[in-house]
Every structure is written in C-alpha cells, then in structure tokens.
N, C-alpha and C positions, 0 to 999 in steps of 0.2 A: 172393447168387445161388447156387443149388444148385452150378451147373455148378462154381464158383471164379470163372467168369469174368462179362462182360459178357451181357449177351444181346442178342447184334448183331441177330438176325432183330425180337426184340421191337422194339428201335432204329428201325430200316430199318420198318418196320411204321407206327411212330410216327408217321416223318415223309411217309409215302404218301400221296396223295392220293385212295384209294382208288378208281384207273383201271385201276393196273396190277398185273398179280399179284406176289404178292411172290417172290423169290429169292433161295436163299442167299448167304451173301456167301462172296467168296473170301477165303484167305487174304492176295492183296495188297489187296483192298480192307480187311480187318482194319489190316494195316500202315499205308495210306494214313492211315487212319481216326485210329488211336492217333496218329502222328506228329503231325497235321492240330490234335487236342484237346491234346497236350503244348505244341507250339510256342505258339496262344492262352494256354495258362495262363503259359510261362514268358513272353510277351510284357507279360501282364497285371502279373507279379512284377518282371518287370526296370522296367515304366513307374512301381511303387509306390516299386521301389526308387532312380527318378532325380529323383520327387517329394520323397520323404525328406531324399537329399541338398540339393536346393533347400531346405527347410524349415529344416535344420542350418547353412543360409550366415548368415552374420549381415546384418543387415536393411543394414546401408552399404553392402556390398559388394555386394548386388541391387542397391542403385540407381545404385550406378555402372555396374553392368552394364547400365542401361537395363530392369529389370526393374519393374513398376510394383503398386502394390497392385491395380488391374486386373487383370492375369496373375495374381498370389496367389490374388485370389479363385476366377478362371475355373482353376485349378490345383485348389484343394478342391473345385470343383466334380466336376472329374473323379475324385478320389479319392474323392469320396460313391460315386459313379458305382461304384467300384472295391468299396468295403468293403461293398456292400447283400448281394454274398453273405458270410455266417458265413466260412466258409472263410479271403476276401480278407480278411477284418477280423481275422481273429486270426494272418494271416501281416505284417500291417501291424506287431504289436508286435517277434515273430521277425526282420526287416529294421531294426528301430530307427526307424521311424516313429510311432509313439504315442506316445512321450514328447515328441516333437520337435513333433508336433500339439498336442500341450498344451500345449508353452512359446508356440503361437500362440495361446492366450487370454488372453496376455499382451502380445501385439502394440498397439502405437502405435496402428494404422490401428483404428477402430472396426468396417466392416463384416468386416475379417479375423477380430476378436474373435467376430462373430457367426457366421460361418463355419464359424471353426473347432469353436463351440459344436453347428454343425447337425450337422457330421460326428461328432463325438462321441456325438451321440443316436444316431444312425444306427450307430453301431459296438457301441455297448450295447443297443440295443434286442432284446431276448427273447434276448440272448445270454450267460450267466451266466460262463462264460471271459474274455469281455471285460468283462463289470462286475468282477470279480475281477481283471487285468491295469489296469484304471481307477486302481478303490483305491486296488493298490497304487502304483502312480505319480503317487500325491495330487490326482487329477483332482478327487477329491469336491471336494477343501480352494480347487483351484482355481475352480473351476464357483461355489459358494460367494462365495467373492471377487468375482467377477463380479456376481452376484447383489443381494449384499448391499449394493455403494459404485461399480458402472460409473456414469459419468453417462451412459450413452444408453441407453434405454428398447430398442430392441430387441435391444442383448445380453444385459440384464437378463432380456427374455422369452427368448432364446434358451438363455442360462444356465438358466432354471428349467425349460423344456424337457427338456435334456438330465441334470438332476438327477433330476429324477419318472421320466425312463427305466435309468438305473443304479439307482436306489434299489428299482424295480419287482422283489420278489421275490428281494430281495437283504437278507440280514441285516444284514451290517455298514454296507452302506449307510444302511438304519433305522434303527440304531442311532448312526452319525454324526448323520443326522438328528436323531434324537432329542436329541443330546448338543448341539449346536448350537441349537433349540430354531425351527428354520427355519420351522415352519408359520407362524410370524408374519410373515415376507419376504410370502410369499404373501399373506395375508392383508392387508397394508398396503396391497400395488399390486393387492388385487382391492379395500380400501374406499377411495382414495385417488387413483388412478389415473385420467384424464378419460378415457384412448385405449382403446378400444374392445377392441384385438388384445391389448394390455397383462393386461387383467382376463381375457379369455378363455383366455388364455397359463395366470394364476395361476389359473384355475378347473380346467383341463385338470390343470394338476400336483395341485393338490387333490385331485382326483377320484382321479388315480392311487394318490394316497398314502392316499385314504379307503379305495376297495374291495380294499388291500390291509392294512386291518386298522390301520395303524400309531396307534401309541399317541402322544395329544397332539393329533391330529383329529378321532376316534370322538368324538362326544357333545361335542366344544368349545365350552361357549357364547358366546367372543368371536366363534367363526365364525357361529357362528349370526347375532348381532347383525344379521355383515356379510353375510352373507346375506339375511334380511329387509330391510336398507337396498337390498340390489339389487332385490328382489322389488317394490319400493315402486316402481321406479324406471322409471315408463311408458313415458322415452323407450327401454330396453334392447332390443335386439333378440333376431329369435327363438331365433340359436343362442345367444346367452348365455345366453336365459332358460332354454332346454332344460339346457345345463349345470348351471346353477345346480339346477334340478330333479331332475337325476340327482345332483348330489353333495349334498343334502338328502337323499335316499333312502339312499345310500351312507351318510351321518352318524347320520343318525337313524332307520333302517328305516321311514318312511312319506311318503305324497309332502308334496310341499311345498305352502305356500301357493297358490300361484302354479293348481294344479289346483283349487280348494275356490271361488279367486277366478276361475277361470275365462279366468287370463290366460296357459297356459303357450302356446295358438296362439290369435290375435288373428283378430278376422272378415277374411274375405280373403285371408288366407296361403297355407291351404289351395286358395285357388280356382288353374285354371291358367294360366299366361300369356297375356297376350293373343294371338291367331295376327294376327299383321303381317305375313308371308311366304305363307301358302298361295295369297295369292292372284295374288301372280309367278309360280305354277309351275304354274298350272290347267291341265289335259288340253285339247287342242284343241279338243275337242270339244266341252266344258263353259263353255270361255271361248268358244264363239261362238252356247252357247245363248241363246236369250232371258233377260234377267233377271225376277226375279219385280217 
C-alpha cells in the first residue's frame, strides 16, 4: 500500500452494506481494529500450537487420558480448518507441527492415516514452501509407504492424493517420483481396482502428474492399455469417464476414444432432473386454478 499502511477507509468500504455513507475511521477505531485481528491470529497460533503438542503425546498416554481416535480425527479436522490459509500452514512447520503430522501417517488407527493424508494435501497444495518443508521431512518417502503396502483402500487413495499435490510443480518431488518409478501404483489400482473412488483417486493423480509434463507418463503405452480397458468398460460412470478423457488428452494430445465412440456423455445425463418439488410450493393462486 502506498500510504505504508493499511487502507482502513478501503476496509470499512468493503464491509458496507452500501446504506450508509462511509466515515473515516478514528484512530481508536484503528486501535480497536488491529488489537481485534492480532488476538484472532495469535488465538488461531496458540490452538495450532496445543494441537501439535497433542500429536507429540505418545498414542498410550491419550488413551489413558480417555482420548479416543474420534477426538484425533475431529482434531485434524480442525487443523485442515486451520492450515487452508498459506500463512497457517507454513507457521504449522515454525511451531513443530508437521513433522509430528507426518509421524500420523504412521498411526495404528487407519482413518487417522487417512487424515492425516488429507491434511497434508491441503498444506501442500499450490504452496511450493510447504512442498519443500514436506521433502524435506521425508513426507514424499512417507506418503509412498502408504501408497504402496497400507491395506485399506482409502489411505491408499488418500496417500495418492496428497502425493499428485506435492509433486504438483515441484522438481524434486518429480524427480523422487521418477526415481521410485510410481506411475505404476497408480496405474495398478486405476487397472485393478473394483471401487469406483479408488480408480478415480488414481485417475485425479494421473492427470496431475500428466499436465504437468512428467517424464514416464507422457506417451506411456501401459497406461494406455489401461486406459482403453476402462474406455471398454460401459458400466463406468460419467466422471470417471470424463477423467479418463482428459488425461488421454493430457497423454496423448488428442481426445480419446470414448468421444469418436460417442460414449464420453451417455443419452440422458445431460437431460435435467426430474422436478418432484415444484409442485409443494405452487403460488396460491396457480394451485387453485383449474387444472388442464
């Protein structure tokens, strides 16, 4: 801002409801104002930092506290809640929280694993500080592990989730990838997979990782393969097949089967819902006209 400072009147503007005319602010409304936004932020810092310490207690000592993997989860919840701005998520590592989030994808409890996977994406996502803070705290290596040998299907999807988002525009993360030789995970549980969210999961991370160029998915013909086996596959539905169709294009620069065949929108998709409600809410007047 030119002035140095805030632009309170712009503020005060913002949140008008354009009734009243605007006025300057005074300087104890300034005061008020700053005070009012500090205390939130360090409110928000002090709850990340009593989350953190929870996370660092070892898992016996919750449960004698009466602490339940219920409360864990409903806990990451609120710290999703917490890290969705940049800001909160890169003062998560500064407090000693993200290392301590990561040794939770290592948790007993399966949906904590899952969890803790969501909150991860969420902390990485288009935030290249915190893919680089990830790394280097072996998240890749972890998220991986998950991936590669969880037995429950949606840490697996949770795990590849949050990988396709670190790796998103991130060097060394591709480069792990690469080194790893991952696109086949994906690949296994998009040809392999009966659950529906499973293959969607590994389509989503596909995709990520195709229109961002990386080397071992452009021009793949295994993917291909599995691709076509899904294209074949009538029962699929429509956002899968959409998927599937955009990371054809992404793979190969032109569309997929599935448009040539005529099947990427099925007759009736497009049409709109049935209306089963309008006619609870008919105008008085219309409801005691004559009907036709």
């Amino acid at each position: 801002m030119a002035s140095g400072g805030p632009n309170w009147e712009g503020l005060l503007l913002a949140h008008s409801d354009g009734t009243r005319p605007s006025r300057s602010l005074t300087e104890e409304d300034r005061k008020w104002f700053m005070e009012a936004m500090q205390e939130k932020t360090i409110d928000v810092v002090k709850r990340m930092k009593e989350i953190s310490l929870v996370m660092q207690t070892p898992e016996h000592v919750l449960e004698d506290q009466g602490v339940t993997p219920a409360d864990i989860e409903d806990m990451l919840d609120e710290l999703q809640e917490h890290v969705e701005s940049i800001d909160m998520d890169n003062d998560l590592h500064s407090i000693g929280g993200l290392v301590t989030l990561l040794d939770y994808l290592k948790n007993s409890n399966a949906n904590i694993r899952a969890k803790a996977a969501e909150v991860v994406t969420t902390i990485v996502q288009n935030n290249p500080k915190s893919q680089k803070l990830v790394m280097e705290a072996n998240g890749f290596t972890c998220l991986f592990s998950l991936l590669k040998s969880d037995p429950v299907v949606n840490v697996r999807t949770k795990a590849l989730g949050a990988i396709s988002s670190l790796i998103r525009h991130n060097k060394p993360g591709v480069i792990a990838f690469r080194i790893e030789n991952m696109h086949m995970k994906p690949c296994e549980m998009l040809a392999f997979s009966t659950d529906v969210d499973v293959r969607e999961g590994a389509l989503q991370g596909l995709l990520v990782l195709a229109r961002g160029k990386t080397e071992g998915v452009i021009e793949d013909e295994k993917l291909k393969q599995v691709l076509r086996k899904r294209i074949e596959d009538v029962g699929a539905g429509r956002e899968e097949r959409q998927l599937v169709d955009s990371l054809w294009n992404a793979c190969y620069n032109e569309p997929s089967p599935l448009h040539e065949n005529g099947l990427l929108v099925l007759p009736g998709e497009d049409a709109p819902p049935p209306d089963v409600a309008s006619k609870h809410f008919e105008p008085a007047l219309r409801a005691l006209a004559p009907k036709p």
